[in-house]
C-alpha positions in Angstrom: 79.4 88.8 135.9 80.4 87.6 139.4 83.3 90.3 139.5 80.5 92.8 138.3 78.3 91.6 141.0 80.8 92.3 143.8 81.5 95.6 142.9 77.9 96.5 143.0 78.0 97.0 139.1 74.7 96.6 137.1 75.5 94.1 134.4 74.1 92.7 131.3 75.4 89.4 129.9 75.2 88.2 126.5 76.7 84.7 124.4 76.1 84.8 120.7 76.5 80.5 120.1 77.3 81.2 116.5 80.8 80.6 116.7 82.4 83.8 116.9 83.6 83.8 112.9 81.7 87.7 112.7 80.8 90.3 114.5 77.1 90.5 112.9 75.7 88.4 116.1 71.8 89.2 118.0 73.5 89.4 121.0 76.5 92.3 120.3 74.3 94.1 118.1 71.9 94.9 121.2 74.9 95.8 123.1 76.0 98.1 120.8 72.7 99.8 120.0 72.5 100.4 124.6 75.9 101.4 124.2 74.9 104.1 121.7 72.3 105.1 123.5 74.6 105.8 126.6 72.7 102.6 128.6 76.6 100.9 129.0 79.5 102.7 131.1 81.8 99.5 131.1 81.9 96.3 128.9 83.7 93.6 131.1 85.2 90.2 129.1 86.2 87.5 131.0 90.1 87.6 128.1 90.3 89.6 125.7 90.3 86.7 123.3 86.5 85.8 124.0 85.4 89.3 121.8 86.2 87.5 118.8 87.9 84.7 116.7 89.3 87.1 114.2 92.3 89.2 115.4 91.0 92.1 113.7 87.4 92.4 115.5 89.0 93.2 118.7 90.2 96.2 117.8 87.1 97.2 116.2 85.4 96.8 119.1 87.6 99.1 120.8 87.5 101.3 119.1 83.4 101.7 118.7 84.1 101.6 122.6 86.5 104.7 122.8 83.9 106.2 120.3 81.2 106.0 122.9 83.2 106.5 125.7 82.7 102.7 127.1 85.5 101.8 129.0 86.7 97.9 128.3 87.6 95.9 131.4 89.2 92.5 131.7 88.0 90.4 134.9 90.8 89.0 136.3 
């Protein structure tokens, strides 16, 4: 969010505390219904690890991301 914030970006921010074992969480689900509705340009994740415990939900998510034309950044 702070690397957001400096480059003037509007940001949402959002931590599901379930533990990360699925991708059925309050928090992404309302992300991924703004990103549907074109609300979300740019999802920014502090590593690309934090998107999920399971190696396989990453690229899910990237792809529902091209899909939508969200670009993923990594703050770094």
């Amino acid at each position: 969010m702070t690397y957001a914030r400096s480059h003037d970006e509007g940001h949402w921010s959002y931590m599901d505390l379930r533990g990360g074992h699925s991708l059925d969480c309050p928090g992404l689900n309302s992300h991924k219904a703004a990103i549907a509705l074109g609300k979300i340009m740019r999802v920014w994740v502090s590593d690309l690890t934090r998107l999920s415990r399971d190696a396989a939900d990453p690229e899910s998510i990237r792809t529902y991301l091209v899909l939508h034309k969200v670009e993923l950044a990594v703050a770094g």
